[in-house]
PyMOL Python script that loads the backbone (N, CA, C, O; Angstrom):
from pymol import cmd

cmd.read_pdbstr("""\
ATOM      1  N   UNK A   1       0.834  -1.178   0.000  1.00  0.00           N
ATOM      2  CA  UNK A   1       0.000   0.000   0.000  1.00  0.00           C
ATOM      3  C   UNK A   1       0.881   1.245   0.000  1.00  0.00           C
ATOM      4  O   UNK A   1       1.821   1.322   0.792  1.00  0.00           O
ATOM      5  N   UNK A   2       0.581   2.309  -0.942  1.00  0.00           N
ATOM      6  CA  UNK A   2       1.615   3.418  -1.074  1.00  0.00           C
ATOM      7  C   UNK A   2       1.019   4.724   0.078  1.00  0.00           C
ATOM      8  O   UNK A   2       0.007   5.381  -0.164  1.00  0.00           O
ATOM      9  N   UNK A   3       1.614   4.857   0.950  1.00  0.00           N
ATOM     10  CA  UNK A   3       0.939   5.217   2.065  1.00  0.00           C
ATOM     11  C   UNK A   3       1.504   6.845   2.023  1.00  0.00           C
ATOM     12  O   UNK A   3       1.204   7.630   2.923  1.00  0.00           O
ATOM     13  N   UNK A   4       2.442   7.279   0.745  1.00  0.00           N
ATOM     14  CA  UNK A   4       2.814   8.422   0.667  1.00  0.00           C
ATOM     15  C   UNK A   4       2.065   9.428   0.431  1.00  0.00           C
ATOM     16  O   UNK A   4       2.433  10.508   0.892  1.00  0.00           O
ATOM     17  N   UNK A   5       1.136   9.381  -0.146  1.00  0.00           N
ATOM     18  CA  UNK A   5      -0.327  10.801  -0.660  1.00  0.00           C
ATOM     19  C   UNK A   5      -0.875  10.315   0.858  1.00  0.00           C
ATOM     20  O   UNK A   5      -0.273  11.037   1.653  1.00  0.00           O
ATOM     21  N   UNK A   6      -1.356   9.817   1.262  1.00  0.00           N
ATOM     22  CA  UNK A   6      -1.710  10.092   2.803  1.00  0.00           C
ATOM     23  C   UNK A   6      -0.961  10.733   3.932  1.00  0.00           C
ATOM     24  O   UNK A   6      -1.443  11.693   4.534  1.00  0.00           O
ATOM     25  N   UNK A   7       0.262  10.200   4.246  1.00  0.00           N
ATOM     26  CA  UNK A   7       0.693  10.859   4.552  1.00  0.00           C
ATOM     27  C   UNK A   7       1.379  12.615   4.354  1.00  0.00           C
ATOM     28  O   UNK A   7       1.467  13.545   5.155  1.00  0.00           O
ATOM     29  N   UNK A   8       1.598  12.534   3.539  1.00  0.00           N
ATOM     30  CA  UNK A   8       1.470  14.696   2.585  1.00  0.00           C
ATOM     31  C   UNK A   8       0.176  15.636   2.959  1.00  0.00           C
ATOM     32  O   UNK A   8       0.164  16.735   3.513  1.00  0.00           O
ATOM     33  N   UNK A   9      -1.173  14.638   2.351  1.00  0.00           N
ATOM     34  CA  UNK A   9      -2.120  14.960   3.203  1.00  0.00           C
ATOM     35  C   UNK A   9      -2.340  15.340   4.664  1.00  0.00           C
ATOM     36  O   UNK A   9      -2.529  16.473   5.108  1.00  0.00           O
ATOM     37  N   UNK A  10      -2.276  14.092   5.386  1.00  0.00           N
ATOM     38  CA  UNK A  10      -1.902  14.337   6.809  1.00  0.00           C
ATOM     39  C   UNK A  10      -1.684  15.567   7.110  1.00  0.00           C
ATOM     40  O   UNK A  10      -2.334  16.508   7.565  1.00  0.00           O
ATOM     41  N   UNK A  11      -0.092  15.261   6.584  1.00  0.00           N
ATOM     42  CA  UNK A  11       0.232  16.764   6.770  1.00  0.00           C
ATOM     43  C   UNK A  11       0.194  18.186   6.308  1.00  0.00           C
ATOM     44  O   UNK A  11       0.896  19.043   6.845  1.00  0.00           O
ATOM     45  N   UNK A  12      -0.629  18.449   5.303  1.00  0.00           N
ATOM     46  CA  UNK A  12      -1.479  19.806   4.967  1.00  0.00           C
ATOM     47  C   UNK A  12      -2.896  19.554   6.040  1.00  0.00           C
ATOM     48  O   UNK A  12      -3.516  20.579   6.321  1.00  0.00           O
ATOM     49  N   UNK A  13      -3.224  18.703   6.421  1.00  0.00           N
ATOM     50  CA  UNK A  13      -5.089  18.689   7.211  1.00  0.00           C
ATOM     51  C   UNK A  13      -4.232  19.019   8.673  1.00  0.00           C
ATOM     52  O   UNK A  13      -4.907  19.378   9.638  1.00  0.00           O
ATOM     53  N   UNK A  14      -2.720  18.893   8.825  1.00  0.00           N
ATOM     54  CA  UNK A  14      -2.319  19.384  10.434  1.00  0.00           C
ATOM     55  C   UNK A  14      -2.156  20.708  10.373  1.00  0.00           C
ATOM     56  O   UNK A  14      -2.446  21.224  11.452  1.00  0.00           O
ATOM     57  N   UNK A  15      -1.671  21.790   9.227  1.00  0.00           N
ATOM     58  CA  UNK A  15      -1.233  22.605   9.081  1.00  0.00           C
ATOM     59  C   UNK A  15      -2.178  23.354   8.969  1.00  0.00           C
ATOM     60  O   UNK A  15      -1.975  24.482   9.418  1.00  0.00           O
ATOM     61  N   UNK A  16      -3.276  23.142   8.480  1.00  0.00           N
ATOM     62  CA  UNK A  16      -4.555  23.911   8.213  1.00  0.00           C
ATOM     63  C   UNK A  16      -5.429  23.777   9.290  1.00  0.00           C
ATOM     64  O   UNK A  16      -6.538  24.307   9.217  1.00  0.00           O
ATOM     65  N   UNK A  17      -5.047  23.050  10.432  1.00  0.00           N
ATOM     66  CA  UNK A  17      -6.120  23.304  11.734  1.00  0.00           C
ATOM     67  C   UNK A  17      -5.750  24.713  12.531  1.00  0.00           C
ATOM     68  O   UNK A  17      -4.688  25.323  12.658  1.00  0.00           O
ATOM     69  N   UNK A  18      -7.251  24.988  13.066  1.00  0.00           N
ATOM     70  CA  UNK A  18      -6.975  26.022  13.392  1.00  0.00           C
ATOM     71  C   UNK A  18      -8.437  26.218  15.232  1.00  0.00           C
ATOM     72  O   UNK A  18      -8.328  26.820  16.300  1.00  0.00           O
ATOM     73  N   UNK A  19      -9.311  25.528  14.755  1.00  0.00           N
ATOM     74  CA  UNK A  19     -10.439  25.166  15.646  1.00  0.00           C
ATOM     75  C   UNK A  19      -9.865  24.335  16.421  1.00  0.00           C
ATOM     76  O   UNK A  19      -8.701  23.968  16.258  1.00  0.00           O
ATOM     77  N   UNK A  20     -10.854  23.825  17.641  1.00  0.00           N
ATOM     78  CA  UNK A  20     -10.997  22.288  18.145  1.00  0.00           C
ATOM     79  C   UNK A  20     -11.815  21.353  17.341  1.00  0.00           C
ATOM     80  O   UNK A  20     -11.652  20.140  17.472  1.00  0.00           O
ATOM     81  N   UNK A  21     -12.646  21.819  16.554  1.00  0.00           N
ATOM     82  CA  UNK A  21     -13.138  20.929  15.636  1.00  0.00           C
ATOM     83  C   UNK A  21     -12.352  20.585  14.446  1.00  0.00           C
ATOM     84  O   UNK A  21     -12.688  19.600  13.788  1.00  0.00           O
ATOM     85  N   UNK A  22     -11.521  21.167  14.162  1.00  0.00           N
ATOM     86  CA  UNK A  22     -10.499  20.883  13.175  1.00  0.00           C
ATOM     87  C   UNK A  22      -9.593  19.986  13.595  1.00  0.00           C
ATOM     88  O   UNK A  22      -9.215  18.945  13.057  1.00  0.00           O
ATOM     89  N   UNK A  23      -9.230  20.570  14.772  1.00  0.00           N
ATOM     90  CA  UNK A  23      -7.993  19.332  16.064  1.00  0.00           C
ATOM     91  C   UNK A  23      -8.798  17.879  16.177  1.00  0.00           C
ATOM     92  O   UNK A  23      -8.220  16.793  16.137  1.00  0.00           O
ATOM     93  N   UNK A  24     -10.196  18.050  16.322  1.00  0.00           N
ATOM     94  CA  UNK A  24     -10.818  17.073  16.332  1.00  0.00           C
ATOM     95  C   UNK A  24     -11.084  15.569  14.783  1.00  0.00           C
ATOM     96  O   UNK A  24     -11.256  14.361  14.623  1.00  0.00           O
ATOM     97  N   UNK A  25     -10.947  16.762  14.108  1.00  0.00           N
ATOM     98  CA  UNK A  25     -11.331  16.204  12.743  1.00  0.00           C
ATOM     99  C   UNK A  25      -9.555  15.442  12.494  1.00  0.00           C
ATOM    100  O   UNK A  25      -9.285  14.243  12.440  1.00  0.00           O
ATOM    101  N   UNK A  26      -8.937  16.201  12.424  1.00  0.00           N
ATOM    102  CA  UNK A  26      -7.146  15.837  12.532  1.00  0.00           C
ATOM    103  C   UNK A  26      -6.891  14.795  13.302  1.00  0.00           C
ATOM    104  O   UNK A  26      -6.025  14.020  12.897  1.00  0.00           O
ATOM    105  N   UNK A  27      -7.638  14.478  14.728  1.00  0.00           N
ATOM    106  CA  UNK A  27      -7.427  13.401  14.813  1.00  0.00           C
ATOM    107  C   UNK A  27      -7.936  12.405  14.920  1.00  0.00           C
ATOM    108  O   UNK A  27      -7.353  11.562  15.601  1.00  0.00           O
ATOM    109  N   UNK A  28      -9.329  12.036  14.257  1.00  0.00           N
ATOM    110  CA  UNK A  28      -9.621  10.843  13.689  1.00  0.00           C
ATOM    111  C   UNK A  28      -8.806  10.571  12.597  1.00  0.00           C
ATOM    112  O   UNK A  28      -8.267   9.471  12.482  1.00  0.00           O
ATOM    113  N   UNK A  29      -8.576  11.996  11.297  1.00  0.00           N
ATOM    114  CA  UNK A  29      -7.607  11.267   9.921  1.00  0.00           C
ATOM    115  C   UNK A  29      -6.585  10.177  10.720  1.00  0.00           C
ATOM    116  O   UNK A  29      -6.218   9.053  10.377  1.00  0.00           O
ATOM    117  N   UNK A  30      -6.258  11.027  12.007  1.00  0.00           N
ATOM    118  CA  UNK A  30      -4.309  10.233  12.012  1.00  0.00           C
ATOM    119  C   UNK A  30      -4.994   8.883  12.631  1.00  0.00           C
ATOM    120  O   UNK A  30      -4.281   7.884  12.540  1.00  0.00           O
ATOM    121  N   UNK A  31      -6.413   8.684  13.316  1.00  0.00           N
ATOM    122  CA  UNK A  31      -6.687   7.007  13.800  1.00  0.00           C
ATOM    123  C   UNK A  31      -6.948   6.232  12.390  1.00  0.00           C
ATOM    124  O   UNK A  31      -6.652   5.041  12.293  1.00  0.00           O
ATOM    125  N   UNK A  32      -7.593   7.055  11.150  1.00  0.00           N
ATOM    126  CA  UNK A  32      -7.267   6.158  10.535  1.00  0.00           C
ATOM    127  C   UNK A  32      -6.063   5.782   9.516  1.00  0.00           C
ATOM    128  O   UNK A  32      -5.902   4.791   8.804  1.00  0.00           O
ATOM    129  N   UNK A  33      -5.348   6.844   9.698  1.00  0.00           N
ATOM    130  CA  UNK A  33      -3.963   6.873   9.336  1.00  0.00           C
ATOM    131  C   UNK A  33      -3.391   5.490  10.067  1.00  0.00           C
ATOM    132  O   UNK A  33      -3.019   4.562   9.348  1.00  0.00           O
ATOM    133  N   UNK A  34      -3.351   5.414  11.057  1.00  0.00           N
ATOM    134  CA  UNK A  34      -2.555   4.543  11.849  1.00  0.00           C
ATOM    135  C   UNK A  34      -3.533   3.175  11.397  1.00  0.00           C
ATOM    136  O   UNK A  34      -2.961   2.089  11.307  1.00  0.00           O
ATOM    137  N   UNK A  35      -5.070   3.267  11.108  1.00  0.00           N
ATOM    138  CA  UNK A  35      -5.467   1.564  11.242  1.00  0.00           C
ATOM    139  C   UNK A  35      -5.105   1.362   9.533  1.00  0.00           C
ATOM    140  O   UNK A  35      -4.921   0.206   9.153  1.00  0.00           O
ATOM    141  N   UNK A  36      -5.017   2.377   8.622  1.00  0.00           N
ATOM    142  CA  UNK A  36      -4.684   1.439   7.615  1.00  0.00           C
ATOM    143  C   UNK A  36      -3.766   1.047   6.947  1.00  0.00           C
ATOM    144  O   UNK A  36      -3.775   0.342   5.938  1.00  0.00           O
ATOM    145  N   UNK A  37      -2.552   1.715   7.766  1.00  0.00           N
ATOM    146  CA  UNK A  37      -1.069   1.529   7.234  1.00  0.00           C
ATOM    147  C   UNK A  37      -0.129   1.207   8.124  1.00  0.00           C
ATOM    148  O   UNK A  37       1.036   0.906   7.865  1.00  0.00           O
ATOM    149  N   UNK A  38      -0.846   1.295   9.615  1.00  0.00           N
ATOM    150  CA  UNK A  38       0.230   0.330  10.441  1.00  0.00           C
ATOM    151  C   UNK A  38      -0.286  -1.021  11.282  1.00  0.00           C
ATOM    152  O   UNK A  38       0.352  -1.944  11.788  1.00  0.00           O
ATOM    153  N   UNK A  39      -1.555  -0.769  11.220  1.00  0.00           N
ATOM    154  CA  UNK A  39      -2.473  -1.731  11.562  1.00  0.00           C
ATOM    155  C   UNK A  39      -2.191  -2.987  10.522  1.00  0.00           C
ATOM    156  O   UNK A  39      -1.792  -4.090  10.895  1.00  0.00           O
ATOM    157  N   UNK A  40      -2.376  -2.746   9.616  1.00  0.00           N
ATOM    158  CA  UNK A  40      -2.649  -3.312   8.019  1.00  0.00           C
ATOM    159  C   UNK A  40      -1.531  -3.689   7.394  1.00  0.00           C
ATOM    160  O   UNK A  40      -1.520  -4.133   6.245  1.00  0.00           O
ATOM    161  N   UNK A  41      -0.361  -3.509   8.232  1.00  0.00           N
ATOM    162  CA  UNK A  41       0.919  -3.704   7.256  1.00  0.00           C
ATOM    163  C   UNK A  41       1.120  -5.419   7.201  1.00  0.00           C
ATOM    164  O   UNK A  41       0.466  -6.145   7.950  1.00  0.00           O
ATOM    165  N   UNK A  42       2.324  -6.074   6.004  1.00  0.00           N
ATOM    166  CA  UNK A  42       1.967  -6.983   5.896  1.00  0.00           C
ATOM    167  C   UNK A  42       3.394  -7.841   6.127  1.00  0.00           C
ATOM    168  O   UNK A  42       3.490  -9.051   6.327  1.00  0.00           O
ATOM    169  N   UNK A  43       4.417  -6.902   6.043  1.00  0.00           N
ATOM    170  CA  UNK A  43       5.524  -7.755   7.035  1.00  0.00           C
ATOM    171  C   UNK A  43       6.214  -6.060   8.030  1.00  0.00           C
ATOM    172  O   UNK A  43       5.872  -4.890   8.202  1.00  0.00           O
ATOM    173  N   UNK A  44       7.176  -6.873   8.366  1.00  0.00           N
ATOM    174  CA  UNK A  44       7.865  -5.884   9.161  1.00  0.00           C
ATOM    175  C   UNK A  44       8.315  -4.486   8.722  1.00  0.00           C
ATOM    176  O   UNK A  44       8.118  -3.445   9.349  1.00  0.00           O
ATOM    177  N   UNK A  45       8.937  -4.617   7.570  1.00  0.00           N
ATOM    178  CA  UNK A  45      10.127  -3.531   7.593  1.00  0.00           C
ATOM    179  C   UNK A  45       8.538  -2.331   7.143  1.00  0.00           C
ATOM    180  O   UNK A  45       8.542  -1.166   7.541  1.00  0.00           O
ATOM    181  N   UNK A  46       7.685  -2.737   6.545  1.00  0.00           N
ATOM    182  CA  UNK A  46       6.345  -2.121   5.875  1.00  0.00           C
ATOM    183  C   UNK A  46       5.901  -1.440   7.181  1.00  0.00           C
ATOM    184  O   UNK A  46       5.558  -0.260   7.119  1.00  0.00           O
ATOM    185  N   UNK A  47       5.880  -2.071   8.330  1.00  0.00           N
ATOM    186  CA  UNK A  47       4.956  -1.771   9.447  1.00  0.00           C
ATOM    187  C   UNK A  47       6.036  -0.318  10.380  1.00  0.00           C
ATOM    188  O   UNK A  47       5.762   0.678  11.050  1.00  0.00           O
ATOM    189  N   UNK A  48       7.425  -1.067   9.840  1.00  0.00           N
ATOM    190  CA  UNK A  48       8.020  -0.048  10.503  1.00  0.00           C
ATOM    191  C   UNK A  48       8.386   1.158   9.924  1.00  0.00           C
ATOM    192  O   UNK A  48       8.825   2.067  10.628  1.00  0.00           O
ATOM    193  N   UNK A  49       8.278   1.256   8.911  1.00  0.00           N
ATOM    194  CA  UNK A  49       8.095   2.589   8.179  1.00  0.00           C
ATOM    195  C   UNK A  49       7.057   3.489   8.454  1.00  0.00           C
ATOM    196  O   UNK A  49       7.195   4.613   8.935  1.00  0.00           O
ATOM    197  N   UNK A  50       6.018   2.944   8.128  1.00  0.00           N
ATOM    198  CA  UNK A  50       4.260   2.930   8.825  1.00  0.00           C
ATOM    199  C   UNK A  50       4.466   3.953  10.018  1.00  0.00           C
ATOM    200  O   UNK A  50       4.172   5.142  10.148  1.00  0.00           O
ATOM    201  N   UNK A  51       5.035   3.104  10.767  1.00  0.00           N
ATOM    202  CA  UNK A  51       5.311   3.638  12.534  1.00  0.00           C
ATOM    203  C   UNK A  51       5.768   5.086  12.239  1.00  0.00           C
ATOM    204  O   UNK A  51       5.221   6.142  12.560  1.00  0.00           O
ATOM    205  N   UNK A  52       6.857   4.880  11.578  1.00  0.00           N
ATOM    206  CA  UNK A  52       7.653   5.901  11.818  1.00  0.00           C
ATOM    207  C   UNK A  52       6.888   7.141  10.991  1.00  0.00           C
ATOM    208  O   UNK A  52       6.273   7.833  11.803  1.00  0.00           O
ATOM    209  N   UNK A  53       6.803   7.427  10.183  1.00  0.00           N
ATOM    210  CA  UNK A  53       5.720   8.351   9.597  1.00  0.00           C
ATOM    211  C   UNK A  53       4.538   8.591  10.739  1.00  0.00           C
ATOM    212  O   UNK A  53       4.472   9.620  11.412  1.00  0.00           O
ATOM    213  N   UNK A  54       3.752   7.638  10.832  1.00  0.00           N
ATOM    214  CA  UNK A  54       3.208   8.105  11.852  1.00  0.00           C
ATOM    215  C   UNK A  54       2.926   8.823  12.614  1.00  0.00           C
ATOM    216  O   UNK A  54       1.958   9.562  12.793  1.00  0.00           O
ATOM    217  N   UNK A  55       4.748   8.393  13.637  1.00  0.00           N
ATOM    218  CA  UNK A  55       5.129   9.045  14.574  1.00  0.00           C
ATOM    219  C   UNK A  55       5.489  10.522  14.263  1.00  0.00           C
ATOM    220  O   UNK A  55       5.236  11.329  15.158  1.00  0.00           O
ATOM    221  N   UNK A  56       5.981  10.932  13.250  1.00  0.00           N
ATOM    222  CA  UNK A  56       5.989  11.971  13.009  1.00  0.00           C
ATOM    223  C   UNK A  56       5.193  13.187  12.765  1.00  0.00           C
ATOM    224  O   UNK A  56       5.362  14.404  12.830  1.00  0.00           O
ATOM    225  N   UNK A  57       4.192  12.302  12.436  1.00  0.00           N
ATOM    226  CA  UNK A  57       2.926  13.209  11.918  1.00  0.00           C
ATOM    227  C   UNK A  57       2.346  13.605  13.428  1.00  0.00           C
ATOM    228  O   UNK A  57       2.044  14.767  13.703  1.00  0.00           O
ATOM    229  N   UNK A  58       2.238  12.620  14.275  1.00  0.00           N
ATOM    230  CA  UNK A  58       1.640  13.096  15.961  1.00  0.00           C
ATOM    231  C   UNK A  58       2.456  13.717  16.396  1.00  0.00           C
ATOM    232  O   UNK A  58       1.955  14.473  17.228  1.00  0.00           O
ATOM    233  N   UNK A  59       3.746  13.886  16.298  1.00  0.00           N
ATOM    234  CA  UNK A  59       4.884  15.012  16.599  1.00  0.00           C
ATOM    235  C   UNK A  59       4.155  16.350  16.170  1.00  0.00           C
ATOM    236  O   UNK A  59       3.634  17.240  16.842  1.00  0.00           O
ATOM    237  N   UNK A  60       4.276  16.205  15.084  1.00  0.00           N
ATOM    238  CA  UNK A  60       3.894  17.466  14.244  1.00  0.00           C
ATOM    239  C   UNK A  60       2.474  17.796  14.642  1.00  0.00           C
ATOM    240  O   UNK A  60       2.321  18.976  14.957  1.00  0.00           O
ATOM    241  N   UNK A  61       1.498  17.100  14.696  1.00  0.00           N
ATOM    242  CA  UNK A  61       0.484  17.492  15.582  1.00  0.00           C
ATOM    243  C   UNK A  61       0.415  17.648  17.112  1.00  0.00           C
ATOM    244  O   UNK A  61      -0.640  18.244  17.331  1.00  0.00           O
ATOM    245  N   UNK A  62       0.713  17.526  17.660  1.00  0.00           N
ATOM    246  CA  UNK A  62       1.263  17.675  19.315  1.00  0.00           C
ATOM    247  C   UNK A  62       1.954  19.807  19.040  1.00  0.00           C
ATOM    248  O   UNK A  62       1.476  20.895  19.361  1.00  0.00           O
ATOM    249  N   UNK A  63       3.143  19.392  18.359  1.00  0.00           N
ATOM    250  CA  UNK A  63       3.530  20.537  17.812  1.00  0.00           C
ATOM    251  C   UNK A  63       2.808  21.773  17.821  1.00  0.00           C
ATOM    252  O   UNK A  63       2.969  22.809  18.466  1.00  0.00           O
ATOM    253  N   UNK A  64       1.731  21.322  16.704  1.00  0.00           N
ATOM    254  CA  UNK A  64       0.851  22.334  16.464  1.00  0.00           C
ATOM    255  C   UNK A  64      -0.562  22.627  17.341  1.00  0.00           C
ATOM    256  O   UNK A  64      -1.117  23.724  17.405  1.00  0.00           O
ATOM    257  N   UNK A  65      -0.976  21.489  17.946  1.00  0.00           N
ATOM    258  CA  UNK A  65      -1.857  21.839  19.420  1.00  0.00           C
ATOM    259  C   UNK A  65      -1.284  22.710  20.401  1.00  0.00           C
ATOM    260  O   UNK A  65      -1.981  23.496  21.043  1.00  0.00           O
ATOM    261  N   UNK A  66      -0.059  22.608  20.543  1.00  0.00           N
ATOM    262  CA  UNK A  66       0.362  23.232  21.831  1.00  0.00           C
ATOM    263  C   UNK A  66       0.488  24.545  21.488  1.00  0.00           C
ATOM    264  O   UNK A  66       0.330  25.458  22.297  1.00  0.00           O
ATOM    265  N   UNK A  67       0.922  24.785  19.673  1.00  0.00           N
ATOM    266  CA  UNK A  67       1.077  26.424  19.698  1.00  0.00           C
ATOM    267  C   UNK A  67      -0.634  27.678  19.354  1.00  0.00           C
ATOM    268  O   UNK A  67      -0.725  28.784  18.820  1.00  0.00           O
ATOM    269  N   UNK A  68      -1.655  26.763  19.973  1.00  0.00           N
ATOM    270  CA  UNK A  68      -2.705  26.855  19.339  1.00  0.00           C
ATOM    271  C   UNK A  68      -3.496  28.043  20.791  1.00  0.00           C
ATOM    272  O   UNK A  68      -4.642  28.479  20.675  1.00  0.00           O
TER     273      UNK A  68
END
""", "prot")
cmd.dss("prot")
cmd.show_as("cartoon", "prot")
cmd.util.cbc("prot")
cmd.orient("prot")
């Protein structure tokens, strides 16, 4: 699964919050960010890439909650 246009996404829908309903909306994308590309992965090195993107993207959102 090419999990790269989701993730880019991701990260323009973090950059463009600006509400709590937006914070809200941001983070269901990243639950299903996480169930369909790390949940869903189909060996390792896939899952750990997955992770790691991920993880970055909740960085980057954490990031941007706190300067809100």
């Amino acid at each position: 699964m090419n999990k790269g246009p989701a993730y880019f996404k991701a990260l323009k829908v973090i950059d463009s919050c600006i509400t709590d309903d937006h914070f809200n909306a941001t983070r269901s994308y990243l639950d299903n960010y996480f169930n369909v590309f790390v949940k869903n992965s189909t060996n390792y090195f896939e899952h750990r890439s997955a992770l790691e993107l991920f993880d970055a993207l909740v960085e980057k959102f954490h990031e941007k909650l706190n300067k809100k």
